[in-house]
C-alpha positions in Angstrom: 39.5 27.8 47.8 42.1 29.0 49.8 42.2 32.7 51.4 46.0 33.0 50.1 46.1 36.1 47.1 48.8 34.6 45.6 46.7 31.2 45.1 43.3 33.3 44.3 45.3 35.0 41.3 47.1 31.8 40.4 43.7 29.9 40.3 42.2 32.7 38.5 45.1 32.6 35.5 44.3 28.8 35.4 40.7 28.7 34.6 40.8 31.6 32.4 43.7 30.3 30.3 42.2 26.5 30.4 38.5 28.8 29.1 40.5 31.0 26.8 43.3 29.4 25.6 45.6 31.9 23.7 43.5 33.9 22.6 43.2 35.7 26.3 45.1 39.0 26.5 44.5 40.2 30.3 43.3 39.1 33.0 42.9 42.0 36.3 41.4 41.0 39.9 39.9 44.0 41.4 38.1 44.8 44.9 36.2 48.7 45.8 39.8 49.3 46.7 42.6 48.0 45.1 43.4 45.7 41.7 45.9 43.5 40.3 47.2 42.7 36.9 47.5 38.8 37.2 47.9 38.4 33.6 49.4 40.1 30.4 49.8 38.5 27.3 53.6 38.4 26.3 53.4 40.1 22.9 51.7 43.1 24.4 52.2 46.7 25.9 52.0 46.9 29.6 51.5 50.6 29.1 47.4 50.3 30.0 45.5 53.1 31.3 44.2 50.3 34.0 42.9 52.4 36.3 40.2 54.1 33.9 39.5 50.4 33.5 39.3 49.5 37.0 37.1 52.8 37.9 34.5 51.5 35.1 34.5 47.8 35.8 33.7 48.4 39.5 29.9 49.8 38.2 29.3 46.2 38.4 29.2 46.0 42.2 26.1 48.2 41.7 24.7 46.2 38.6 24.6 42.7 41.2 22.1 45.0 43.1 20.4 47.1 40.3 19.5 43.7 38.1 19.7 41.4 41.5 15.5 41.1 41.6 15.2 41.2 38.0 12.6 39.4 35.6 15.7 38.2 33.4 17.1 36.2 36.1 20.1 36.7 38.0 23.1 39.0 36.3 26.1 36.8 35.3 28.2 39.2 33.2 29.0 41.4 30.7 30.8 41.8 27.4 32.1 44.9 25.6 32.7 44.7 22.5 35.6 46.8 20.8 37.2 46.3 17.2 39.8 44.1 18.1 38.9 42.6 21.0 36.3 42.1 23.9 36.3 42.9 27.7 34.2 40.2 29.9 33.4 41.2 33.5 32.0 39.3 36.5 31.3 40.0 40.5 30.8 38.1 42.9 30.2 40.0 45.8 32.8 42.3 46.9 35.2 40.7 43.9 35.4 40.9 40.1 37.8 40.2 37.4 38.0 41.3 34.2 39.3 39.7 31.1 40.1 41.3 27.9 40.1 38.6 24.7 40.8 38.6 21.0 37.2 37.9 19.4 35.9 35.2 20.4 32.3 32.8 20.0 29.8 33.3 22.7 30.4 30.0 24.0 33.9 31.4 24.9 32.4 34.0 27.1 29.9 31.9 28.5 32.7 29.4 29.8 35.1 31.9 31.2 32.7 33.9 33.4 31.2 30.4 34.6 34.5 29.3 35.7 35.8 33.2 37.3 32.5 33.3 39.1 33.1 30.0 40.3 36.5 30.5 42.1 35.2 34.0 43.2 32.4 32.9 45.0 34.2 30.0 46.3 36.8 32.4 47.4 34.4 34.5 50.0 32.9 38.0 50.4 
């Protein structure tokens, strides 16, 4: 995986969308420091709070370490669930992403944070 932003983000859209599909509505990269938007669905407003997003989503550079020796295994990621529509986060390290999604099966969920914590990881610290 190449160091490159530009290609992290673009490789992110790709295996979200090819997980998704069309029924993805967001997609935001985010460090302890900064995030990016990579990806809004056309037919909606890009008037977002994100940054009350962003400050919550970040708890899960402590969940890696609260659930890290944990009898369940290792943490993967999680899913909010709101009335019309979920959030699905996942760290790896010093990275996450979330995604925000109409509703969608569990499998759906599954197979996008398999495939974000995939190009994270390969992507470094």
């Amino acid at each position: 995986m190449p160091d490159d932003p530009e290609e992290l983000a673009s490789e992110l859209v790709s295996v979200c969308r090819t997980a998704i599909g069309d029924d993805i509505r967001s997609i935001t990269y985010f460090t302890a420091d900064d995030y990016e938007q990579l990806y809004l669905r056309d037919d909606l407003e890009r008037d977002a709070d994100l940054d009350r997003f962003v400050e919550n989503e970040r708890l899960g550079f402590t969940s890696q370490i609260t659930y890290g020796d944990s009898e369940l295994g290792d943490y993967e990621f999680t899913i909010r669930v709101f009335e019309w529509g979920y959030v699905t986060r996942v760290v790896a390290g010093e990275r996450g992403v979330f995604v925000t999604t109409d509703p969608l099966n569990v499998n759906g969920f599954h197979e996008v944070a398999t495939a974000v914590r995939s190009v994270l990881e390969e992507a470094g610290p």
